[in-house]
C-alpha positions in Angstrom: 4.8 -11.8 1.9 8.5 -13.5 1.4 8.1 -16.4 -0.6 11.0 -18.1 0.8 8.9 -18.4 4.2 7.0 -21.4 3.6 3.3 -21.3 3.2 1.9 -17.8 3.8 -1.5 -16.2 3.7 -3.1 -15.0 0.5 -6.6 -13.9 -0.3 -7.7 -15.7 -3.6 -9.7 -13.9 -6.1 -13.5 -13.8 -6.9 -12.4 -16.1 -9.8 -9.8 -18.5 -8.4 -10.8 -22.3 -7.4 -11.3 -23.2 -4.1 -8.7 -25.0 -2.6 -7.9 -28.6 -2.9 -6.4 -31.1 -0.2 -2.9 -32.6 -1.6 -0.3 -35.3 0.8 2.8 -34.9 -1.6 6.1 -35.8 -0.2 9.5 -33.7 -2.2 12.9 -34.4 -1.8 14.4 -32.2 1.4 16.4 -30.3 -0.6 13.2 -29.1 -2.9 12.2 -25.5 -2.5 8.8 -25.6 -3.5 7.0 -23.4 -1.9 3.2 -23.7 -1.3 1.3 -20.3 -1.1 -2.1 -22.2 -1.2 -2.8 -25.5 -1.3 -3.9 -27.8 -4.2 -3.4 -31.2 -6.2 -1.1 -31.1 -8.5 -1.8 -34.6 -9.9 -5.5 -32.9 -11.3 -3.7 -30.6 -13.2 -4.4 -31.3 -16.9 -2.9 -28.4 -18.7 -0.2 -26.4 -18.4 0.2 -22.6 -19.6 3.8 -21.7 -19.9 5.4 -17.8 -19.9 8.5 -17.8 -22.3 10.7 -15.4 -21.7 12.2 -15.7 -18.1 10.1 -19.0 -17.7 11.7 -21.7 -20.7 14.0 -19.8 -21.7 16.6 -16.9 -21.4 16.7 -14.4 -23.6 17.6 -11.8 -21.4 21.1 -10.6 -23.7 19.1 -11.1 -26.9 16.6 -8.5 -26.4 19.3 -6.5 -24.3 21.1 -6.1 -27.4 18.3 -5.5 -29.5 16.8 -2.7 -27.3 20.6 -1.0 -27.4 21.0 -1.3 -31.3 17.6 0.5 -32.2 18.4 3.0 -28.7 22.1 3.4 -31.1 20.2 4.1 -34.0 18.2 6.7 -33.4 20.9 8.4 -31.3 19.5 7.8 -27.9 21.9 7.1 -25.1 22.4 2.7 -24.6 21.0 1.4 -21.4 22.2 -1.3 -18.8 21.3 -4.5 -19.2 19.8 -4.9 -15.8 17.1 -1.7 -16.8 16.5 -3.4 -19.9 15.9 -6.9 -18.3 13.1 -4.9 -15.9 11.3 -3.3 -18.7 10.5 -6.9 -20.3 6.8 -9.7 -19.7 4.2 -7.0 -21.0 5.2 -7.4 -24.7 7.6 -5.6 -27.1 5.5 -2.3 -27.4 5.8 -1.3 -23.8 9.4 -2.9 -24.0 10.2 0.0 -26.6 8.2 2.5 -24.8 10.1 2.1 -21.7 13.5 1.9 -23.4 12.6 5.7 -25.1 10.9 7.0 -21.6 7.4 7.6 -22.5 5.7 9.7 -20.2 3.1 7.7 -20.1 4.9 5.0 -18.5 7.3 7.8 -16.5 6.1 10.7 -15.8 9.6 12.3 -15.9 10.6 11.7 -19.7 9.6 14.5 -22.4 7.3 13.1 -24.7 7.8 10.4 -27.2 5.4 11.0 -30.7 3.9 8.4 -32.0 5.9 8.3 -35.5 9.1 8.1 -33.5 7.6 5.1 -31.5 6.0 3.2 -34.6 9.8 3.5 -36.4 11.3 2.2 -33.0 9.3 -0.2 -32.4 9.6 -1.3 -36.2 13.5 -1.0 -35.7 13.6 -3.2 -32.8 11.0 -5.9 -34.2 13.5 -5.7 -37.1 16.4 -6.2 -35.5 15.4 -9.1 -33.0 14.3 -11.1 -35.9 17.6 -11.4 -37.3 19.5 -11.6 -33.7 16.6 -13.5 -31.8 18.7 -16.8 -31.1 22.6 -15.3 -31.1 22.3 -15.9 -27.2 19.2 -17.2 -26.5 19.3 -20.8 -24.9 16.7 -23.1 -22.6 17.1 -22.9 -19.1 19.1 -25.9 -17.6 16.4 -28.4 -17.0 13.9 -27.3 -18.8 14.2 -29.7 -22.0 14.1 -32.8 -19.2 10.8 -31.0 -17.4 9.0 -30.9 -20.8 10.1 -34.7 -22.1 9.2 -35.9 -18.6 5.5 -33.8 -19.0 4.7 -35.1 -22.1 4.1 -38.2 -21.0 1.0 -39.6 -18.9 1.7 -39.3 -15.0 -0.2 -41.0 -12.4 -2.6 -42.7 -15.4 -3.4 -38.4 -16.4 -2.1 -36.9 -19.3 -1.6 -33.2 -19.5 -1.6 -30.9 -22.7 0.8 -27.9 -22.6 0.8 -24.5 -24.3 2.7 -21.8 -24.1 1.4 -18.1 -24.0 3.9 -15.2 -23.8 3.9 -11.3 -24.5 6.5 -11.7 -26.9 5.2 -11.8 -30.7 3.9 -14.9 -32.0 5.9 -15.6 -34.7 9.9 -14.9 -33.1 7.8 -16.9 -30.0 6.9 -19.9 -32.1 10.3 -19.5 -34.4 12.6 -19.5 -30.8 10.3 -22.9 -29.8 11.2 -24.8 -32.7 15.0 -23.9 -33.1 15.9 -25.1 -29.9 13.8 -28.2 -29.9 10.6 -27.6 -28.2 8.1 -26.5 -30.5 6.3 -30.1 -30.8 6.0 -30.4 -27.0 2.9 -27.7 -26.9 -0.3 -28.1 -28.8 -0.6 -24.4 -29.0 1.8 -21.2 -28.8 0.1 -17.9 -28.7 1.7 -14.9 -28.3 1.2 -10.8 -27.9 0.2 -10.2 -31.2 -2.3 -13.0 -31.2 -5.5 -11.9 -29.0 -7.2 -8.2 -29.3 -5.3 -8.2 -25.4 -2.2 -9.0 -24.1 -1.7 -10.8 -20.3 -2.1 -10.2 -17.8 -5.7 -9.9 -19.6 -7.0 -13.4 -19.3 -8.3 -14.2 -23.1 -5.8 -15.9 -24.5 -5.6 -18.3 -21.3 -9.4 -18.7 -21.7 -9.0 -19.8 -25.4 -6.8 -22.4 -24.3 -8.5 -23.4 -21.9 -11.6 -23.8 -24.2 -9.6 -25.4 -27.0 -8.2 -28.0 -25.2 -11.8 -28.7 -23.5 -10.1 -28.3 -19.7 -11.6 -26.6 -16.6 -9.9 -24.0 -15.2 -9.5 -25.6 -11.9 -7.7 -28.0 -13.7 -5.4 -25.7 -15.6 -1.8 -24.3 -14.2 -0.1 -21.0 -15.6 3.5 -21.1 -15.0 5.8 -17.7 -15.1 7.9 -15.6 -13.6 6.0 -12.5 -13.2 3.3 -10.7 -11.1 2.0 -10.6 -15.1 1.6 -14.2 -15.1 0.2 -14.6 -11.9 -2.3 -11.9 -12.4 -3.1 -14.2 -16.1 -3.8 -17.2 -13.9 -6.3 -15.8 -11.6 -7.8 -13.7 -14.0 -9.0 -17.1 -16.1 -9.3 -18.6 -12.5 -6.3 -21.1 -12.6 -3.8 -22.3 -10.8 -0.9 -20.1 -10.8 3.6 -21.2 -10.2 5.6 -18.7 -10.1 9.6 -19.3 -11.1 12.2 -17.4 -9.2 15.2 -18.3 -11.6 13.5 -16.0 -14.3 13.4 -12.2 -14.6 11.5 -10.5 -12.6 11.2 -12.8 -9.5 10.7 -9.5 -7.0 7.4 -9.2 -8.8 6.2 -12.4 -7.2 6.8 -10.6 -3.9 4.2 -8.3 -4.9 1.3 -10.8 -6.3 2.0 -13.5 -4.9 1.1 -17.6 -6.8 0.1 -20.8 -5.5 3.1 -21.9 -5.5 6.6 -21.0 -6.0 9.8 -23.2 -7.0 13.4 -21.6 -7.8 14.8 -24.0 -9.7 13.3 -25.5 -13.3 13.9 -29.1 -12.1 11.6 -28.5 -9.3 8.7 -28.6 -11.9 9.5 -32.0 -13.3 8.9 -32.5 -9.2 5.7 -30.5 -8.4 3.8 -32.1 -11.4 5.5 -36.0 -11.4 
């Protein structure tokens, strides 16, 4: 399906809502793209991705990946391959930067020593250099003071829930201003699973006592859409972030290319 084509076919899951009517008029230069139809204005929560989605942190963890690749002796990477390997959580973000096997079939083995001190390398690392280029995607800090307050008499909760370890996730939030805006942050390291396994969208869903019909998990992955339908919500999926040619592949609700363009879906 090309998301760019307007509103295309998709076969919703044994879990997903049944569609809802919705009469919303955008501005003609919008690109919001509607995959399958619903209401916007009885959305009551919103589940944001981080990385790719809020913010971009692309050259941070770039860097980081090359500095523990540099110390261990292994040969740097480009940035693009880096930015690919990036949404399923820092584990599999260090397993793919070494070539595990299990992940490509056509690297020699990686032991599981060598991983744990990469991995600890990297975590290490990014800690320190988690905000030298890190900023908020233009927009977003407007999108999020427009959300948090009541629209059409409803007012939504937000969260954020991201592959990324909890504690850089929540730290990154709160140093560039928008930590207070979401009433909970969970990351990889926070649930038994990580996304697109849908328990940690469920437990946000039951803590802030809202339906999942009534719930919207906004990303820029195939991993978030896969979230959103596995807890049976609606699902947006950002082309500005990085792995847009993902959506191609599992395709949301809706899509929108710009971050303004939320501010517009949920007004």
């Amino acid at each position: 399906m090309n998301l760019r084509s307007g509103i295309g076919s998709l076969t919703p899951s044994a879990k997903s809502p049944a569609p809802r009517a919705c009469s919303i008029i955008y501005p003609e230069q919008s690109m919001i793209r509607f995959l399958r139809p619903f209401d916007p204005h009885a959305i009551r929560l919103l589940i944001f991705d981080l990385d790719g989605t809020l913010i971009d942190s692309r050259l941070d963890l770039i860097h980081s990946i090359n500095a523990m690749l540099r110390h261990f002796g292994r040969p740097e990477l480009p940035g693009d391959v880096i930015a690919t390997y990036v949404g399923d959580g820092a584990p599999t973000l260090v397993r793919r930067a070494l070539g595990d096997p299990d992940l490509d079939p056509s690297h020699e083995s990686v032991d599981e020593p060598f991983f744990k001190a990469a991995l600890e390398y990297f975590l290490g690392y990014y800690r320190l250099h988690k905000l030298d280029h890190t900023t908020v995607y233009e927009g977003i800090p407007e999108v999020l003071a427009g959300l948090a307050h009541p629209s059409n008499g409803v007012h939504r909760a937000m969260a954020v829930l991201s592959n990324k370890p909890v504690r850089p996730s929540q730290d990154i939030l709160k140093a560039l201003g928008m930590g207070d805006y979401f009433v909970r942050i969970y990351g990889g390291n926070s649930f038994p699973t990580k996304k697109p396994d849908p328990l940690g969208a469920e437990t946000i869903l039951h803590e802030t006592g809202v339906a999942p019909d009534e719930a919207l998990m906004i990303g820029d992955s195939s991993i978030d859409v896969l979230t959103g339908r596995n807890a049976g919500l609606w699902t947006c999926g950002v082309t500005y972030g990085f792995a847009p040619h993902t959506l191609e592949e599992v395709a949301p609700d809706v899509v929108v290319e710009r971050p303004g363009e939320l501010g517009e879906l949920l007004r």
